[in-house]
C-alpha positions as CSV (number, residue, x, y, z in Angstrom):
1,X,34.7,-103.7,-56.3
2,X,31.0,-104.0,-57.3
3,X,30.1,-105.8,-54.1
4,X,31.5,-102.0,-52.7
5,X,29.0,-100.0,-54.8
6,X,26.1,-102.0,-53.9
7,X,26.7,-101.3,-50.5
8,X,27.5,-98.1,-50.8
9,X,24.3,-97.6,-52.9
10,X,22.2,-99.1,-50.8
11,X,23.0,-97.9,-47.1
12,X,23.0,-94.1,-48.9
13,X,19.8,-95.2,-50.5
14,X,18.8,-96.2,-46.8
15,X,20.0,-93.2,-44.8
16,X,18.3,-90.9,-47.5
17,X,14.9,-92.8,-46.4
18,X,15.5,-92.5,-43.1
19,X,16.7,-89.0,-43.0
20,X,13.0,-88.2,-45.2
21,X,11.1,-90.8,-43.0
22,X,12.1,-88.2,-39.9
23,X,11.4,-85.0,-41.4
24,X,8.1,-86.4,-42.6
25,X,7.9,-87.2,-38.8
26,X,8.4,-84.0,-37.9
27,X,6.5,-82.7,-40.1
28,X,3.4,-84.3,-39.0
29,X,4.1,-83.8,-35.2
30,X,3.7,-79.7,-35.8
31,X,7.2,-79.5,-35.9
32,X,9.0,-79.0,-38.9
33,X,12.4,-78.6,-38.9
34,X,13.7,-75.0,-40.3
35,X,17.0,-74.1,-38.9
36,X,17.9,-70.6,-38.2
37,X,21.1,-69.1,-39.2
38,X,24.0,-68.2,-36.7
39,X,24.0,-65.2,-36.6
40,X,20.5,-64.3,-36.3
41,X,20.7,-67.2,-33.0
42,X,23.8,-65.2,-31.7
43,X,21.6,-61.8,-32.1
44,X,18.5,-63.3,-30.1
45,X,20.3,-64.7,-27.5
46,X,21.9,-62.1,-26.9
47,X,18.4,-60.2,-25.4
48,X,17.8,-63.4,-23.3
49,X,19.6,-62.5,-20.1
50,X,21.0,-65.9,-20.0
51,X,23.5,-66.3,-17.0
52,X,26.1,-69.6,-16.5
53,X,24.5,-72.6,-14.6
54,X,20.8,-71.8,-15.6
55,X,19.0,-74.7,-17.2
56,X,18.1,-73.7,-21.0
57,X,15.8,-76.1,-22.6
58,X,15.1,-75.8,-26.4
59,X,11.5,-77.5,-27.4
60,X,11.8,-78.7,-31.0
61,X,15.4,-78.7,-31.1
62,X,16.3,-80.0,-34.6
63,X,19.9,-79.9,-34.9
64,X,20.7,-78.2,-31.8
65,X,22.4,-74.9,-33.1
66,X,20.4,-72.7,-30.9
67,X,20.9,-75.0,-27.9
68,X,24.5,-75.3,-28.3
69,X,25.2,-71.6,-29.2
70,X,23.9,-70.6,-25.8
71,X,26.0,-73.3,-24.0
72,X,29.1,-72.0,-25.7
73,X,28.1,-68.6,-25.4
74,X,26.4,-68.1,-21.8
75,X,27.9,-71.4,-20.4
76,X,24.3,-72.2,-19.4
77,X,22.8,-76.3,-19.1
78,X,21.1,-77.4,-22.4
79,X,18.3,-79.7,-22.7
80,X,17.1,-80.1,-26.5
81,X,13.8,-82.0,-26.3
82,X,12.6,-83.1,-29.9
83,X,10.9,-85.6,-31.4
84,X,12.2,-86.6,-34.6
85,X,15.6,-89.3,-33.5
86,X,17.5,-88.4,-36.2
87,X,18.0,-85.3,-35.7
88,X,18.6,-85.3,-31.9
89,X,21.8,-87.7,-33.1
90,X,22.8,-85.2,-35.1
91,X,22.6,-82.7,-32.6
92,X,24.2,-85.1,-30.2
93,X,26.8,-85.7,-32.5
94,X,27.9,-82.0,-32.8
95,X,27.6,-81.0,-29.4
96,X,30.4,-83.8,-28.6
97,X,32.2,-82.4,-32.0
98,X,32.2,-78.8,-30.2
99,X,32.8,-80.5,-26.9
100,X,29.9,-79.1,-25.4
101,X,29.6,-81.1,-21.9
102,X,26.4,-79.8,-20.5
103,X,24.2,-80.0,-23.2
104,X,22.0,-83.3,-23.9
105,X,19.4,-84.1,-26.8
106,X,15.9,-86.3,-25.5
107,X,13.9,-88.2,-28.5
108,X,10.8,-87.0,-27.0
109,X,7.2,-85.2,-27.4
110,X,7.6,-81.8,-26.3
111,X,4.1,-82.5,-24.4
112,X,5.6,-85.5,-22.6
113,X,8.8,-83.5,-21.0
114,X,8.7,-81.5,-17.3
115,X,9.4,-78.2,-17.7
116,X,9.4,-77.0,-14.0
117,X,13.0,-76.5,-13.9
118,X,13.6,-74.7,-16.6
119,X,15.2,-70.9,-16.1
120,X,15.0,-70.4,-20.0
121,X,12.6,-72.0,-22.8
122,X,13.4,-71.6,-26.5
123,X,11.3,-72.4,-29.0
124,X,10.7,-71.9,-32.8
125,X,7.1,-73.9,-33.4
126,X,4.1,-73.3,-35.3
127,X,1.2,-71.3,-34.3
128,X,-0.9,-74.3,-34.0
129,X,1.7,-76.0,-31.6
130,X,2.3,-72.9,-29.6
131,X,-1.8,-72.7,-28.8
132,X,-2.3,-76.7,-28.0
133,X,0.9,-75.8,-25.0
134,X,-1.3,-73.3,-23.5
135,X,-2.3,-75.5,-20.1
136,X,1.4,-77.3,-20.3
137,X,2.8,-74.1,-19.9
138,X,0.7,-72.8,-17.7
139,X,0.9,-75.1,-15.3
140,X,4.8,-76.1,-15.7
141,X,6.8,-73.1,-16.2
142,X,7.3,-71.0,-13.1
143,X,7.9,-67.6,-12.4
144,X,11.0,-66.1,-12.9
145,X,11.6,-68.0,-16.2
146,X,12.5,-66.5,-19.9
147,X,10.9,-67.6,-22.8
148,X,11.8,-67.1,-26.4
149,X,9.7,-67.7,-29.3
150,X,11.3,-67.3,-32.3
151,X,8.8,-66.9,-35.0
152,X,5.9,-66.5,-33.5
153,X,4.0,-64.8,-30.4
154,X,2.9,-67.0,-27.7
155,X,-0.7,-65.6,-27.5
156,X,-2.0,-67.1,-24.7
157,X,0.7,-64.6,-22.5
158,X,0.4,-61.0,-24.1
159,X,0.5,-60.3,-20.6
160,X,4.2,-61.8,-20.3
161,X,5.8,-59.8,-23.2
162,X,8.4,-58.0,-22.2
163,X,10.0,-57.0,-25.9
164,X,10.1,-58.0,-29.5
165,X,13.1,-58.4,-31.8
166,X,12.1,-57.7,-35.3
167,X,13.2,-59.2,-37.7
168,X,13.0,-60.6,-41.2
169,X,11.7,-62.7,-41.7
170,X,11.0,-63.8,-38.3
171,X,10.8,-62.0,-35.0
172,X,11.5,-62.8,-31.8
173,X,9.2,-62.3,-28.6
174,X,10.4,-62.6,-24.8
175,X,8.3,-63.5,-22.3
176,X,9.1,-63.4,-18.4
177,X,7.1,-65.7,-16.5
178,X,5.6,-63.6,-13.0
C-alpha cells in the first residue's frame, strides 16, 4: 500500500510540473492560455457567418473549446494550431470525448503553420503577437476569409473591420479579408 502512494505522489507531483512547465511555455511564446467561457464563444460565433465544410483554424488554441464549439455548432473543419503540447492533448482528448471527427489539434508555432486555406481564422492573442503576424497574414490569408480576434483589434487591417462585438471584458472584432 505505500509502494501505491509513492507512485501516486510522484506521477501527480510529475504531471503538476509538466502541466506548469507548458503554461510557462506558453507563457513565454506570447500566448498565454485564458479560456473563454461557453457562452460568450457560442455568442461570437454566432456573428462569424460560418457555413458547413469551411476550414476554421483557431491560432493559439489552448484547450480547444472555441474550435470545437464551431465544429459542433456550424459543422465546419477545425484546425487548432498551438504551441504548448499539453494542451493540444487535452484538446485532442475532448474533441474525441465529444466525438468531434473533423477537428485536429497541431503542436506547432502559429508562425510556422500555412494559412492559405483557411475560410475562417480565430484567434484570442496578445497585442504584441497580433503586430509581429502582420506580414504572415498579409501574405497568407486570402480574400474572402473571416477573421475573429477576440480580445483585441488586429491593427494592422482597420481597413478590414467589418463590426465589433462588445463585450466585457473583452470584445470581439471581424475582419473580412478583400
Amino acid at each position: 500500500m505505500q509502494i501505491i502512494l509513492i507512485l501516486f505522489e510522484l506521477v501527480f507531483s510529475a504531471s503538476i510540473a509538466i502541466y506548469a512547465v507548458s503554461m510557462l511555455y506558453s507563457q513565454l511564446k506570447g500566448a498565454p492560455y485564458v479560456p473563454s467561457n461557453q457562452k460568450e464563444i457560442e455568442e461570437l460565433l454566432k456573428l462569424a457567418g460560418l457555413k458547413p465544410k469551411q476550414l476554421m483554424i483557431e491560432l493559439g488554441s489552448g484547450d480547444g473549446r472555441v474550435l470545437r464549439t464551431a465544429v459542433k455548432n456550424y459543422k465546419v473543419q477545425g484546425i487548432g494550431i498551438d504551441v504548448n503540447p499539453v494542451l493540444n492533448s487535452w484538446a485532442t482528448f475532448l474533441a474525441k470525448r465529444q466525438k468531434l471527427l473533423n477537428i485536429k489539434f497541431i503542436s506547432k508555432n502559429i508562425f510556422d503553420y500555412d494559412l492559405s486555406k483557411a475560410d475562417a481564422i480565430y484567434l484570442f492573442l496578445m497585442p504584441e503577437l497580433i503586430d509581429k503576424l502582420e506580414n504572415k497574414f498579409n501574405h497568407e490569408i486570402r480574400p474572402k476569409t473571416i477573421v475573429i480576434s477576440h480580445g483585441f483589434e488586429i491593427k494592422f487591417w482597420k481597413k478590414y473591420l467589418i463590426k465589433k462585438r462588445d463585450h466585457k471584458p473583452f470584445p470581439t472584432y471581424y475582419y473580412l479579408i478583400t
